[in-house]
Chimera marker file (.cmm) of the C-alpha trace (Angstrom):
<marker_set name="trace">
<marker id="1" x="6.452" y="8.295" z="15.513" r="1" g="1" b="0" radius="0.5"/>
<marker id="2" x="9.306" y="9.666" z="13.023" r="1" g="1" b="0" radius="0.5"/>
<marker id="3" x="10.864" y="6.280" z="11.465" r="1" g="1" b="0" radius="0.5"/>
<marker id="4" x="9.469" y="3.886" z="13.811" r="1" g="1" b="0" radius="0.5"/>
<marker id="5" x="8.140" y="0.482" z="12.780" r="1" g="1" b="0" radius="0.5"/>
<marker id="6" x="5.151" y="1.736" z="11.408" r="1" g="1" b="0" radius="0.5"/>
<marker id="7" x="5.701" y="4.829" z="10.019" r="1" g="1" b="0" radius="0.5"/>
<marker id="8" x="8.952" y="5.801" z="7.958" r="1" g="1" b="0" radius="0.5"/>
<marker id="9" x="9.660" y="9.111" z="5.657" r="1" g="1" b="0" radius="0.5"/>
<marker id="10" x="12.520" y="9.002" z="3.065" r="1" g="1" b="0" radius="0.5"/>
<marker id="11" x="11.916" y="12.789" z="2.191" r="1" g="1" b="0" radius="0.5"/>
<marker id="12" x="15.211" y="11.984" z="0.118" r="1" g="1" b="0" radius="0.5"/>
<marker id="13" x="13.569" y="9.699" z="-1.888" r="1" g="1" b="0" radius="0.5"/>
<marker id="14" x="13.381" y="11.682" z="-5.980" r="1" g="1" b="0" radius="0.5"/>
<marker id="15" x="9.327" y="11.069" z="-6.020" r="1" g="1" b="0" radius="0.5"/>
<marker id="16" x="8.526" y="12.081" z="-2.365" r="1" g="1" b="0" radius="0.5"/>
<marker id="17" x="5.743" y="11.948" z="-1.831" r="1" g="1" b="0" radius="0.5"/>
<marker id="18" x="4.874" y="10.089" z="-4.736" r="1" g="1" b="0" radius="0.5"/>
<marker id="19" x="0.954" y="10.834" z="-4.594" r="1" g="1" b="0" radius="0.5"/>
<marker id="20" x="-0.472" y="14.044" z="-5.996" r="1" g="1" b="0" radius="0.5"/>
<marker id="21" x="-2.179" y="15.943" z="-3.257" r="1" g="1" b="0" radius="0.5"/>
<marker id="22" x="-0.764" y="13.687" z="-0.578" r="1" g="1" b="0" radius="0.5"/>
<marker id="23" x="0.413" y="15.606" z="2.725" r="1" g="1" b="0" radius="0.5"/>
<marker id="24" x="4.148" y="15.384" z="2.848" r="1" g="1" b="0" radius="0.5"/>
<marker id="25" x="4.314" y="15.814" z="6.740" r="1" g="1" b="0" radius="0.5"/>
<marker id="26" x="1.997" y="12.308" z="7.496" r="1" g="1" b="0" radius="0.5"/>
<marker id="27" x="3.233" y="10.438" z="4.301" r="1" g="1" b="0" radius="0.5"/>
<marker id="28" x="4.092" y="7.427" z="5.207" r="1" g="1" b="0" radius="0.5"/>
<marker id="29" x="6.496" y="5.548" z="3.029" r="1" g="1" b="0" radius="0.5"/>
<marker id="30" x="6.715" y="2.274" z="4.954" r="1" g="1" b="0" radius="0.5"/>
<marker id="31" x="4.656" y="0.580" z="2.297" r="1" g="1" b="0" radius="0.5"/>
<marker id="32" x="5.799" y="1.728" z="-0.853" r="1" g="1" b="0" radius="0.5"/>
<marker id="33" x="4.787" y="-0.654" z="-2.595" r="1" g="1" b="0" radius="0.5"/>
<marker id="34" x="1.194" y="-1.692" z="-1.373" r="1" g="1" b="0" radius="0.5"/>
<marker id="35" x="1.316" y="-5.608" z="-0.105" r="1" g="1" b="0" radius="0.5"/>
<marker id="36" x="-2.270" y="-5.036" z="-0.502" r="1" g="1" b="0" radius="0.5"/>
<marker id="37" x="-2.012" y="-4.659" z="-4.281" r="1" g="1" b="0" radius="0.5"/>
<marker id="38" x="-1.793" y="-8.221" z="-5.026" r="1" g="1" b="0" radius="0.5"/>
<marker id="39" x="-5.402" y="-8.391" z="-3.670" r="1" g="1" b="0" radius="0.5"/>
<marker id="40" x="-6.615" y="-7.012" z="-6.592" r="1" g="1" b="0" radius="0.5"/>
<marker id="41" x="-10.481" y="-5.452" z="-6.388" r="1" g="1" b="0" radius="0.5"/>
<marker id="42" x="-10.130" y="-6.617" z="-2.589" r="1" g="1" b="0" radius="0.5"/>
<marker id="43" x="-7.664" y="-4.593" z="-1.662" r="1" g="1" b="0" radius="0.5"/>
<marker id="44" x="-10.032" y="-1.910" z="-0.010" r="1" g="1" b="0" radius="0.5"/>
<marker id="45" x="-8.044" y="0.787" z="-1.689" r="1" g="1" b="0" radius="0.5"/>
<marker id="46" x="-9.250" y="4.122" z="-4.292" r="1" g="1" b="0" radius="0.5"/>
<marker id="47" x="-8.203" y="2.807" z="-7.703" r="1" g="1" b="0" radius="0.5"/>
<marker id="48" x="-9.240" y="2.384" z="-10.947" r="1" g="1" b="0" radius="0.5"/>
<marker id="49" x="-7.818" y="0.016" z="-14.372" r="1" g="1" b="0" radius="0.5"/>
<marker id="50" x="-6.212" y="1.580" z="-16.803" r="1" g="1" b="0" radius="0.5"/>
<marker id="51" x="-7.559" y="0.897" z="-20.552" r="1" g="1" b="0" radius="0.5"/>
<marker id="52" x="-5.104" y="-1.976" z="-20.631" r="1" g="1" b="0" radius="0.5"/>
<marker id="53" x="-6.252" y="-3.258" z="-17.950" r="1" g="1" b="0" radius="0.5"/>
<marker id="54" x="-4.009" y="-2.783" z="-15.075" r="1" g="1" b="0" radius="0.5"/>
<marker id="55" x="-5.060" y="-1.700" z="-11.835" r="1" g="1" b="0" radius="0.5"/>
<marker id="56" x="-3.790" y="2.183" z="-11.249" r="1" g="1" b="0" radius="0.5"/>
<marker id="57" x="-3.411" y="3.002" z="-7.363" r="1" g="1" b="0" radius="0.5"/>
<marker id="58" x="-2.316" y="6.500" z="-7.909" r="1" g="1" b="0" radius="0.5"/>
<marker id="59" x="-4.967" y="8.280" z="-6.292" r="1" g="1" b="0" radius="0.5"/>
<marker id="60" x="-5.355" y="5.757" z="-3.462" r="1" g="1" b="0" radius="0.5"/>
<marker id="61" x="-3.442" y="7.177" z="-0.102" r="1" g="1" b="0" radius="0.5"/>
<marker id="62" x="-4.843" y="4.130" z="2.350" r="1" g="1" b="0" radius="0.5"/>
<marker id="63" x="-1.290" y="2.774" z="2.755" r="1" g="1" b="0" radius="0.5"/>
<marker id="64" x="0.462" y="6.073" z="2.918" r="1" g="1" b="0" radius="0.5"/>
<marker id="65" x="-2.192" y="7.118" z="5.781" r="1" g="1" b="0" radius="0.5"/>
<marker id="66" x="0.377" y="6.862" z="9.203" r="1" g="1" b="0" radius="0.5"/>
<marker id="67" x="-2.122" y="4.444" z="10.671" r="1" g="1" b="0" radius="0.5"/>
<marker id="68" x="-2.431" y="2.058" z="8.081" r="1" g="1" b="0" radius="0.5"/>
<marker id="69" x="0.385" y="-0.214" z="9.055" r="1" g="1" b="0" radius="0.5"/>
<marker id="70" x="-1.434" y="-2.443" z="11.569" r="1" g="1" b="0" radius="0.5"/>
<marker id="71" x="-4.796" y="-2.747" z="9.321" r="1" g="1" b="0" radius="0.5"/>
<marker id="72" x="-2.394" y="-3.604" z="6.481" r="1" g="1" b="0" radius="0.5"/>
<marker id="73" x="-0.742" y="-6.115" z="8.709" r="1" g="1" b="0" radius="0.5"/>
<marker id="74" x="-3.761" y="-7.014" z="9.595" r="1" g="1" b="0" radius="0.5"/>
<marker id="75" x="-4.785" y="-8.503" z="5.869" r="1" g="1" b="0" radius="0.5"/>
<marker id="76" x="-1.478" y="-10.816" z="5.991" r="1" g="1" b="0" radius="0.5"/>
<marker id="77" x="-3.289" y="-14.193" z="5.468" r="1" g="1" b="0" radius="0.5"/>
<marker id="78" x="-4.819" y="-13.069" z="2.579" r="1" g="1" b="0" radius="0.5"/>
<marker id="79" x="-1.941" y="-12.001" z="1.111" r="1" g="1" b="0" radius="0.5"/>
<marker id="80" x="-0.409" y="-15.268" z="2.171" r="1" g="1" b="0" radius="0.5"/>
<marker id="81" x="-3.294" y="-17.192" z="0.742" r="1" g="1" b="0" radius="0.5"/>
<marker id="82" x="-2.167" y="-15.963" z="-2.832" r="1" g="1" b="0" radius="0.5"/>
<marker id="83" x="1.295" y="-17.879" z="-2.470" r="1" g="1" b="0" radius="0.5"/>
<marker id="84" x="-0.097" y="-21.070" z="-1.102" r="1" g="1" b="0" radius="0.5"/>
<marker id="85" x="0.546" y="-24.170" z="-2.635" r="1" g="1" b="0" radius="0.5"/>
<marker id="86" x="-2.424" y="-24.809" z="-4.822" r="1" g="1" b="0" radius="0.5"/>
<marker id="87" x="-2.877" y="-28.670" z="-3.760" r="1" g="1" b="0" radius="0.5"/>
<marker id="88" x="-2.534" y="-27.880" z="-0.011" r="1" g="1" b="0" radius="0.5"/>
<marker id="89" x="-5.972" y="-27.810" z="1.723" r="1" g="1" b="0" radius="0.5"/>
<link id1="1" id2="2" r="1" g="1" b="0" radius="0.2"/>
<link id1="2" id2="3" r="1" g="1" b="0" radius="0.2"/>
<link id1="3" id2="4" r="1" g="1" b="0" radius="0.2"/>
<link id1="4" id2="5" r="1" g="1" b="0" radius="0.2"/>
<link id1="5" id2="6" r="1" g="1" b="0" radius="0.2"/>
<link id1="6" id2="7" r="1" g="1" b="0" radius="0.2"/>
<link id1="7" id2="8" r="1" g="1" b="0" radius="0.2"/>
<link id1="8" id2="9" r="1" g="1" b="0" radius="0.2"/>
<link id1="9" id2="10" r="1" g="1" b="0" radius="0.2"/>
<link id1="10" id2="11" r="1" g="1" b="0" radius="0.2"/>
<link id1="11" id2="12" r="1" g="1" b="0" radius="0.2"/>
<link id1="12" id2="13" r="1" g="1" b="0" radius="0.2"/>
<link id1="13" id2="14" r="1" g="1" b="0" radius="0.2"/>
<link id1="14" id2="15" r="1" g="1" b="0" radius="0.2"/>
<link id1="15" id2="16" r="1" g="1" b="0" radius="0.2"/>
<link id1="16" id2="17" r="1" g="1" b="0" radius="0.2"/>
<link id1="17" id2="18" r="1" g="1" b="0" radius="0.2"/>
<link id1="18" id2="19" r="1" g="1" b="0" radius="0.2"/>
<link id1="19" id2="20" r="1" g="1" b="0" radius="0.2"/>
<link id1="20" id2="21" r="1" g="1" b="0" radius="0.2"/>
<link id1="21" id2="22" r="1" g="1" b="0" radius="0.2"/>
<link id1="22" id2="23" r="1" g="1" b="0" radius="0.2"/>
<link id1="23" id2="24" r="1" g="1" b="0" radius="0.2"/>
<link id1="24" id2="25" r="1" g="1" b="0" radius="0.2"/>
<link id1="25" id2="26" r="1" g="1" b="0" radius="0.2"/>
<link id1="26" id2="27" r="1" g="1" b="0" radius="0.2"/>
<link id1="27" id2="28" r="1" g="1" b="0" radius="0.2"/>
<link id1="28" id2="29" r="1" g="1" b="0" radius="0.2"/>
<link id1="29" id2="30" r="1" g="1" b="0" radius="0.2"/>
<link id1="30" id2="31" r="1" g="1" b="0" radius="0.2"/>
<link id1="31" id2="32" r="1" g="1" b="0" radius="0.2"/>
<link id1="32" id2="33" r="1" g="1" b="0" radius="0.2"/>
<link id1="33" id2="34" r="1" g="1" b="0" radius="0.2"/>
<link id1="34" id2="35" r="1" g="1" b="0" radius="0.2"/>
<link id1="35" id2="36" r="1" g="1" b="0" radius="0.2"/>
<link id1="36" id2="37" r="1" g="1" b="0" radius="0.2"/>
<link id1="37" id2="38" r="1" g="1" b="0" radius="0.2"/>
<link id1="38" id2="39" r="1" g="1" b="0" radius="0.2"/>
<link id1="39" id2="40" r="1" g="1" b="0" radius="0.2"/>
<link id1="40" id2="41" r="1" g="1" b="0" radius="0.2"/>
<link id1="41" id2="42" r="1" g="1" b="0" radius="0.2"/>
<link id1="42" id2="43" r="1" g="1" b="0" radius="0.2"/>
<link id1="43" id2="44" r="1" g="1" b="0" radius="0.2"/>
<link id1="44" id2="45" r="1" g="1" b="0" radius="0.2"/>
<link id1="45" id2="46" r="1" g="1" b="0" radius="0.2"/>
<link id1="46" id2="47" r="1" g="1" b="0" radius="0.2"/>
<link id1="47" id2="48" r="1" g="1" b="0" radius="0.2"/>
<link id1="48" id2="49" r="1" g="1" b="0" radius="0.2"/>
<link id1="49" id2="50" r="1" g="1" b="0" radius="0.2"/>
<link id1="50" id2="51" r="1" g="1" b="0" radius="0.2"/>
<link id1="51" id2="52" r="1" g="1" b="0" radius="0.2"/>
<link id1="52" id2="53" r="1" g="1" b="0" radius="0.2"/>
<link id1="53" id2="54" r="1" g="1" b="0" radius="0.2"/>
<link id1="54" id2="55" r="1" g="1" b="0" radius="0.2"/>
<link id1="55" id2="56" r="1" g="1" b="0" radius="0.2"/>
<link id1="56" id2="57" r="1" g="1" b="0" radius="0.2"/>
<link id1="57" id2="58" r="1" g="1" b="0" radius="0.2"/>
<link id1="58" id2="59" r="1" g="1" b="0" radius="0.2"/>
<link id1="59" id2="60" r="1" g="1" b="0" radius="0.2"/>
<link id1="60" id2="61" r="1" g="1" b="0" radius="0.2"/>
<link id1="61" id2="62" r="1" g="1" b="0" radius="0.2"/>
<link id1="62" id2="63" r="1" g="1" b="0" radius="0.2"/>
<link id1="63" id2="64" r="1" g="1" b="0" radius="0.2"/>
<link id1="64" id2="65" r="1" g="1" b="0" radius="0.2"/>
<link id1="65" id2="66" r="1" g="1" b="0" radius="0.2"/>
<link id1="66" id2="67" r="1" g="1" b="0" radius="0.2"/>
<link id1="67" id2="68" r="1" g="1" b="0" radius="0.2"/>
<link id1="68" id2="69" r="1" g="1" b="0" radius="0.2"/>
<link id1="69" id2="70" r="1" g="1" b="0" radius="0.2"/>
<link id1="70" id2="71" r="1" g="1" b="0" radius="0.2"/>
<link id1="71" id2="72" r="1" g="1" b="0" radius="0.2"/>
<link id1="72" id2="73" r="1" g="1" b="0" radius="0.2"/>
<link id1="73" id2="74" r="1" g="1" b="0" radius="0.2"/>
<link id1="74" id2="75" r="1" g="1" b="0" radius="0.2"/>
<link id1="75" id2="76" r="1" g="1" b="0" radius="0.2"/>
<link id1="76" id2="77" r="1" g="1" b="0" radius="0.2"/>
<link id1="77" id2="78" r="1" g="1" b="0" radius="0.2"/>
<link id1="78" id2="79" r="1" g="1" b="0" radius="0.2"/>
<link id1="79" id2="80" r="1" g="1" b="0" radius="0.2"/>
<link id1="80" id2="81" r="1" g="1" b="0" radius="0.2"/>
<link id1="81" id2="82" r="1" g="1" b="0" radius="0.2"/>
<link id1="82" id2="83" r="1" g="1" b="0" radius="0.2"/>
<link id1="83" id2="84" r="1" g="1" b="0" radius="0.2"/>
<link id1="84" id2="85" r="1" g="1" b="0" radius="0.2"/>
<link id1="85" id2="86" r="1" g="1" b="0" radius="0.2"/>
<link id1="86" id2="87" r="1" g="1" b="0" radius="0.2"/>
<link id1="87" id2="88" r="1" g="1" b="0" radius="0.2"/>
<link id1="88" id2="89" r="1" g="1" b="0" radius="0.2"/>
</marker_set>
């Protein structure tokens, strides 16, 4: 599964693996940055706002997990909703 279309490692990469506690052998850095962050409180995912108010995903691993790819594909029209044209039915 090494570097395949769903599943990728840059153990090069200066914050590798960029999640405290995460297991460097299944990391999966295919998404690194989450699609699914645009989704906001839908996104599924572990995180929580910071006092600002922005949404902190550091302690969420779902799209790291090496079988997230498909489920994250999976979630594409929503994603795709957010760029529609807003006068388009």
């Amino acid at each position: 599964m090494k570097n395949s279309f769903s599943f990728f490692q840059n153990r090069d990469c200066a914050y590798f693996p960029c999640h405290s506690g995460a297991d460097a052998e299944s990391f999966n850095c295919l998404f690194c940055y989450c699609p699914l962050y645009a989704l906001g409180e839908r996104c599924g995912g572990a995180f929580s706002y910071t006092e600002s108010g922005i949404k902190d995903c550091s302690a969420c691993l779902f799209p790291h997990r090496p079988d997230s790819g498909a489920k994250i594909a999976e979630r594409f029209p929503e994603i795709a909703a957010l760029c529609k044209k807003p006068d388009t039915p």
